[in-house]
N, C-alpha and C positions, 0 to 999 in steps of 0.2 A: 504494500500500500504506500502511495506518495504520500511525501508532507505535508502538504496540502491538504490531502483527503483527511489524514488525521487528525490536523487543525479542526478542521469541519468538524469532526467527530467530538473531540472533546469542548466545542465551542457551544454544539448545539447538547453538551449534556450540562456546561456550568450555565447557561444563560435561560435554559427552559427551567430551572430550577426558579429562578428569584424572576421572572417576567409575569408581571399581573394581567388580567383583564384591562384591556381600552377603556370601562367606563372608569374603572376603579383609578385609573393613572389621570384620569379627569378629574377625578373629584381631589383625589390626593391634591394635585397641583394647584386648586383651585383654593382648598383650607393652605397651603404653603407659603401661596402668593398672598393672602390674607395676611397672615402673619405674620410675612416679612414687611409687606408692604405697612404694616401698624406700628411694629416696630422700628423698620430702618428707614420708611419712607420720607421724602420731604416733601410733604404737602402746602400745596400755595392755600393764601387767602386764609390764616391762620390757623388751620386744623391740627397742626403741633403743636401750638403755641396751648391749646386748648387740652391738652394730657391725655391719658390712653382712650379715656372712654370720647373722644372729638375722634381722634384718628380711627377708633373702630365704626364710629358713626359714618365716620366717609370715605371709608373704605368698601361699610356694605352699600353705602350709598349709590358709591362707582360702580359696586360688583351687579348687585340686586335692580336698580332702579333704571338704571341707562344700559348700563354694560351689557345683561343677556341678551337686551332685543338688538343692539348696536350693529350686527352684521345679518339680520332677517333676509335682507333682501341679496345677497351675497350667497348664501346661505340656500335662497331659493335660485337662485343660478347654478350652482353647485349639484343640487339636488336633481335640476332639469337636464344638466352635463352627464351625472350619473344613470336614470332613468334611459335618456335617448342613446348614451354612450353602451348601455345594457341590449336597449333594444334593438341597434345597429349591431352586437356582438351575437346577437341571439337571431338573427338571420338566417337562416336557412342555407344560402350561400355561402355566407361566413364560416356557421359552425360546421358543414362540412369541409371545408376548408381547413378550419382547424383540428378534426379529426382527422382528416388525411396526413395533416402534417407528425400526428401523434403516431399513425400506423405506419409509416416509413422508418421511423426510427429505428435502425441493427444494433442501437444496445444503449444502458439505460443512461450511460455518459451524452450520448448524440441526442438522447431523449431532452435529456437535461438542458442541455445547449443550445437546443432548438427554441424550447419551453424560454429559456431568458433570451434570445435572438426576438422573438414575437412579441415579447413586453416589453422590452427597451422599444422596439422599431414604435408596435401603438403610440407606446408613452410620448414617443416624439411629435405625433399626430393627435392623441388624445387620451389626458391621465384618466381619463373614466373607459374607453375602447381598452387600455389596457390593463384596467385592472380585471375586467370583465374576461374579455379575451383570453387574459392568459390564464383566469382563474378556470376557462372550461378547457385550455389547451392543459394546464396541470391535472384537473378532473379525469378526463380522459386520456392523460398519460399513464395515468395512476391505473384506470381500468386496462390499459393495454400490458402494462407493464403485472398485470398481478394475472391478465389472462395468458401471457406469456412463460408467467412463474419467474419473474424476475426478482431478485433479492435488493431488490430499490428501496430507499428509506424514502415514504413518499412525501413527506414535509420537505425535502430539498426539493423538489417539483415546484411546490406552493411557494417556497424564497424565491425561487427562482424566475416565476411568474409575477413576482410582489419587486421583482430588480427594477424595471420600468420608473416606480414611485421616487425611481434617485437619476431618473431621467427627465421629467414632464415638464419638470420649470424652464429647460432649454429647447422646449418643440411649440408646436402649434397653440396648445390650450391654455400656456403659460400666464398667469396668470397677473404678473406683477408686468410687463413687457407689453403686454396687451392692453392693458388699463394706461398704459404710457404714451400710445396713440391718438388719442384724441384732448383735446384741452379742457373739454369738463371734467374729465377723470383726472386729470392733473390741477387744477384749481381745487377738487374735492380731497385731492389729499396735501398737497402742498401747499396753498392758496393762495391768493391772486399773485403777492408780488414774488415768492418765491417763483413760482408755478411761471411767471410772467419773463424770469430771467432763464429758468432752465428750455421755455418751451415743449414741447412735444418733441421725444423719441422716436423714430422710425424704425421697424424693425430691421431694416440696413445697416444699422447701429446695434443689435441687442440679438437676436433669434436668428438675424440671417450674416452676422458680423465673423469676420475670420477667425474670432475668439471661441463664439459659440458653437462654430463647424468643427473648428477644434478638437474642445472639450465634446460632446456631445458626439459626431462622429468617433472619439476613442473609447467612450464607454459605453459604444455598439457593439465596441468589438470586446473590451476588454471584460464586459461584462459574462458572456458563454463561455468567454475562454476559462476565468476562473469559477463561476459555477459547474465548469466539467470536469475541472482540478480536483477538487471538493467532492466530487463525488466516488467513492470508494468504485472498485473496477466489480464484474458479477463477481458474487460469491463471497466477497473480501468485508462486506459489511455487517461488522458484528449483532447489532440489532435493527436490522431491514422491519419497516414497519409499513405495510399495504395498504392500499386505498382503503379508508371505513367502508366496513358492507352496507354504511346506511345510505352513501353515495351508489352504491352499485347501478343503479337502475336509474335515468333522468326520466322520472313520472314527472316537472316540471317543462319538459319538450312543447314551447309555445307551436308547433306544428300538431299539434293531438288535435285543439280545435277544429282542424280539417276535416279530423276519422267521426267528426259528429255526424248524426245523418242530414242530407239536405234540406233545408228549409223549406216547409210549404207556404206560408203565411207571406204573402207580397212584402209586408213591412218589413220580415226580415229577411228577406230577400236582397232588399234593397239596403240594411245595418250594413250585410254581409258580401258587397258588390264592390269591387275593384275602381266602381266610379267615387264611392267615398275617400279612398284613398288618392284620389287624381283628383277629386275637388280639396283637397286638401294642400297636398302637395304642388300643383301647379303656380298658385299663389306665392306658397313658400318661398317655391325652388325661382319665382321674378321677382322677389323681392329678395334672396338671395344674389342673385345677378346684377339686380339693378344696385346694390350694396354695393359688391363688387368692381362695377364699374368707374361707379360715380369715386370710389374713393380710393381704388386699388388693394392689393394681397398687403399692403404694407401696413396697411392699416385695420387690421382683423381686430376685432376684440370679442370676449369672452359668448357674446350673445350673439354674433355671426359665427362663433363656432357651435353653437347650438344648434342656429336655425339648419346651418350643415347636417348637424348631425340628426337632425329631425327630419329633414327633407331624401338621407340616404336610407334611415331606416325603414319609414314609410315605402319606399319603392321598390326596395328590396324584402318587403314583407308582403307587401300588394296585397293583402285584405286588410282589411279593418281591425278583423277579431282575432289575428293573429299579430297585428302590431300594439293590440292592447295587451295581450298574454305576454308577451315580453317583456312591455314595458310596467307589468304587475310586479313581474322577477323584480326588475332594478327598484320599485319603491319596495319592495320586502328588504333589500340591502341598504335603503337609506336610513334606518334606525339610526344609526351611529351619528351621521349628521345630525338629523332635527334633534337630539336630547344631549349631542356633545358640542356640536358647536354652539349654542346658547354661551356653554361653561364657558370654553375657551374667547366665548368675546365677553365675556366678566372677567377673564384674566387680562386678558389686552387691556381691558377700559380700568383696571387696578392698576397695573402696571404703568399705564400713561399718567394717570390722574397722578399718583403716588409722587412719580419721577422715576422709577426703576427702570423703566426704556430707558428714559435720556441716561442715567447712569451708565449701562450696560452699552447704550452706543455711543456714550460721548467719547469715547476714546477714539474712533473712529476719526472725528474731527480733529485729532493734536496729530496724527499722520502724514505723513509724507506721499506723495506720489508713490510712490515703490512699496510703501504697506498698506494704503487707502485699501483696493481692492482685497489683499489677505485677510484683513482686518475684520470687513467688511462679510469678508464669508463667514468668517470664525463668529461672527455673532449673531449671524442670522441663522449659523446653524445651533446654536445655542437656544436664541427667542426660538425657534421653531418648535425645540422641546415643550416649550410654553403655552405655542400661541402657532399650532398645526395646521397655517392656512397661508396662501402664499398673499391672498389681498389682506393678511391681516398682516404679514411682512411686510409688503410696501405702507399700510398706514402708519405701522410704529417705526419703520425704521427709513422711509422715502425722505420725509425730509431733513434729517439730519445726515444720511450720505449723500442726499440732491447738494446740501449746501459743501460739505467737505468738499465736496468735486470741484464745484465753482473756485471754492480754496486755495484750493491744490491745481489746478487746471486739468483734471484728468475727464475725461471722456466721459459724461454721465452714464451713457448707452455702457460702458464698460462694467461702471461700478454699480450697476441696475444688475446685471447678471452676475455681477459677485453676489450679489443679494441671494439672487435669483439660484445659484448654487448653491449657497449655505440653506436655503430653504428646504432645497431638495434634499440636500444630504442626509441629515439626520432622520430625514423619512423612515430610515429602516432602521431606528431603534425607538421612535416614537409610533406607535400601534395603531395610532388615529383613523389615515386613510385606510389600513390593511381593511377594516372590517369586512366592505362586501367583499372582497376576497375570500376571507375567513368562512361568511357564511356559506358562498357558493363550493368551496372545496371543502368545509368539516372540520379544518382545523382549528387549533390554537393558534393565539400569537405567541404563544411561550414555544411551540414546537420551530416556528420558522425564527424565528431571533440570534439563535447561534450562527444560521448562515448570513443572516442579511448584516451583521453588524460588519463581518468581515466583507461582506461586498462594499460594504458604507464605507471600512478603513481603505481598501483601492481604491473604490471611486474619488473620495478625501486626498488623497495622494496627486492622482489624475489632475483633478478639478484645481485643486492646489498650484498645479506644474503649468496650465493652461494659462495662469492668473497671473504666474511670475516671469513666465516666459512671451503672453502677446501683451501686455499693457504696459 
């Protein structure tokens, strides 16, 4: 057995040991930031000055009163990303697509490789396509591999489909880079007069810049290379652990709706008629176009990646009731958003209120051109632990690297995607997005943690070397 593989081995037995539940690392963080924030906080407008019981007053006031509802609408973007990104994964065309890719595999290393080749690629196109994606190409790797009698440990599938997640902030659905394209969204987080010095971003400068072809092209590649590392060769893996038999079967197959029998009743006839889907869609897909046009690819943001992703699912489901059954899947997977992101925009809006942002990134601003960008990753991959959302990275930490840039004179579009990497990074030791992952494959996030931290330490390395060597 390689070094590598044994890393693996003993990484994913210390770290499945002590990794909680996603809601429970919520709520932790949530009593933590409280606490720090009452005690170490410096609160404007004299809530120190006013002794413990002032600072817990408006602390819960940040948390409880503004804070939860503070990213709703963000929140429901998210939610529409994951849904349609589900239901475009759950296509017909797609998913055998992605079963053919599982059935080619000669052995469980190429399985493996494959499985994180398909989630990084999504992830570049869309973090919700591939968290979906790869969680039914890991699914159905798992049945292949157990119909074969393969001695696969089948949680390295599941990391390996969850690698994407330390990809997405450098592709398409990117969330901090996209908000950066138009000037409302930049007055909303920076405000006028910053907002008015930095202007608007083009993604020529951020997602499609030589830096992020870079970075982002290496850990296409680098990413299968070491999860096939990782994987013990047949035979060699001491506790091979099989797809759960409660997965065995996809009784969830939004194509069953088909095997119903034909409708006699005109009405539904017409629910259930391919014209529903074309009066839907055509609309869509010209106001998609006319998007396009009028303002060019450079200028995508978060809700022309939707209407995309709404407008391919639809067409590629062509009924009605079989684009609703899919899109049933992805809202069974959005638990985790609607009841954790409330939390984590009560930790942002603690955090801000307090001053523990500006502490944590003011250091950012005493830097130099040569460490602005390092800097700047190492702390967003830090808040990320916090505050697991990439619009909620650019609110706490947009304008105070928008201004070090100005500063320092570095390239804003640069140190937007240093952001934008720290954000991603730490994805794979913070549980947050894994969930519909989790539920669609059966696992834990304690089972995949030992592999993805080590994918986080390369990719960390990578992202690193990208940052010191183009800027």
């Amino acid at each position: 057995m390689g070094p590598l593989a044994r890393l693996g081995l003993a990484s994913r037995r210390g770290f499945g040991r002590v990794t909680p539940d996603p809601f429970v690392v919520a709520v932790a963080l949530s009593v933590l930031v409280l606490i720090v924030a009452v005690v170490a906080g410096d609160w404007p407008g004299g809530a120190g000055a006013g002794g413990p019981f002032a600072r817990i007053g408006a602390a819960i006031d940040a948390w409880g009163n503004s804070g939860l509802w503070k990213l709703l609408g963000f929140a429901m973007q998210m939610v529409m990303m994951l849904v349609l990104g589900t239901a475009l994964a759950e296509a017909p065309v797609v998913r055998q697509g992605i079963a053919r890719l599982a059935r080619v595999a000669p052995s469980p290393r190429v399985l493996v490789a494959i499985t994180a080749v398909v989630s990084i690629g999504l992830g570049l196109l869309s973090w919700s396509l591939s968290l979906i994606g790869g969680a039914i190409l890991a699914r159905e790797g798992g049945r292949q591999a157990k119909l074969r009698g393969w001695q696969l440990h089948y949680p390295i599938l599941c990391a390996a489909a969850y690698s994407g997640l330390m990809c997405w902030h450098g592709g398409l659905s990117g969330t901090a880079p996209l908000k950066a394209t138009t000037k409302a969204d930049m007055v909303e987080v920076l405000g006028e007069e910053l907002a008015a010095q930095v202007g608007t971003i083009s993604l020529e400068h951020t997602l499609l810049s030589p830096l992020n072809l870079f970075v982002s092209g290496g850990l296409l590649v680098l990413g299968p290379l070491l999860f096939a590392l990782l994987t013990p060769r047949e035979g060699q893996d001491p506790a091979p652990e099989p797809q759960p038999d409660a997965m065995a079967a996809d009784d969830l197959d939004a194509e069953s709706v088909d095997r119903e029998p034909p409708p006699t009743d005109p009405l539904e006839r017409i629910e259930r008629s391919t014209f529903v889907v074309w009066a839907l869609a055509f609309p869509l897909l010209a106001a998609l176009i006319l998007k396009l046009a009028r303002q060019g690819f450079a200028s995508l943001d978060i809700n022309t990646v939707n209407l995309a992703l709404w407008v391919l699912a639809l067409l590629l489901h062509g009924r009605p009731q079989r684009f609703l059954a899919a899109c049933a899947k992805g809202i069974q997977s959005c638990t985790g958003i609607v009841l954790q992101f409330p939390l984590y925009a009560g930790i942002m809006a603690v955090m801000a209120a307090s001053g523990l942002s500006a502490r944590l990134t003011a250091l950012v601003s005493s830097a130099g051109p040569g460490l602005l960008a390092p800097l700047t990753f190492m702390t967003a991959g830090l808040l990320n632990l916090l505050v697991p959302s990439g619009g909620g990275q650019w609110v706490v930490q947009g304008p105070i690297i928008m201004e070090a840039a100005l500063a320092t004179g570095t390239d804003a579009g640069q140190v937007l995607m240093a952001m934008a990497y720290g954000d991603q990074w730490t994805n794979m030791l913070q549980p947050f997005w894994a969930l519909p992952l989790l539920a669609v494959t059966g696992v834990r996030a304690r089972d995949i943690v030992g592999y993805t931290v080590l994918w986080m330490a390369a990719g960390g390395v990578w992202m690193l070397l990208g940052l010191t060597l183009l800027i």
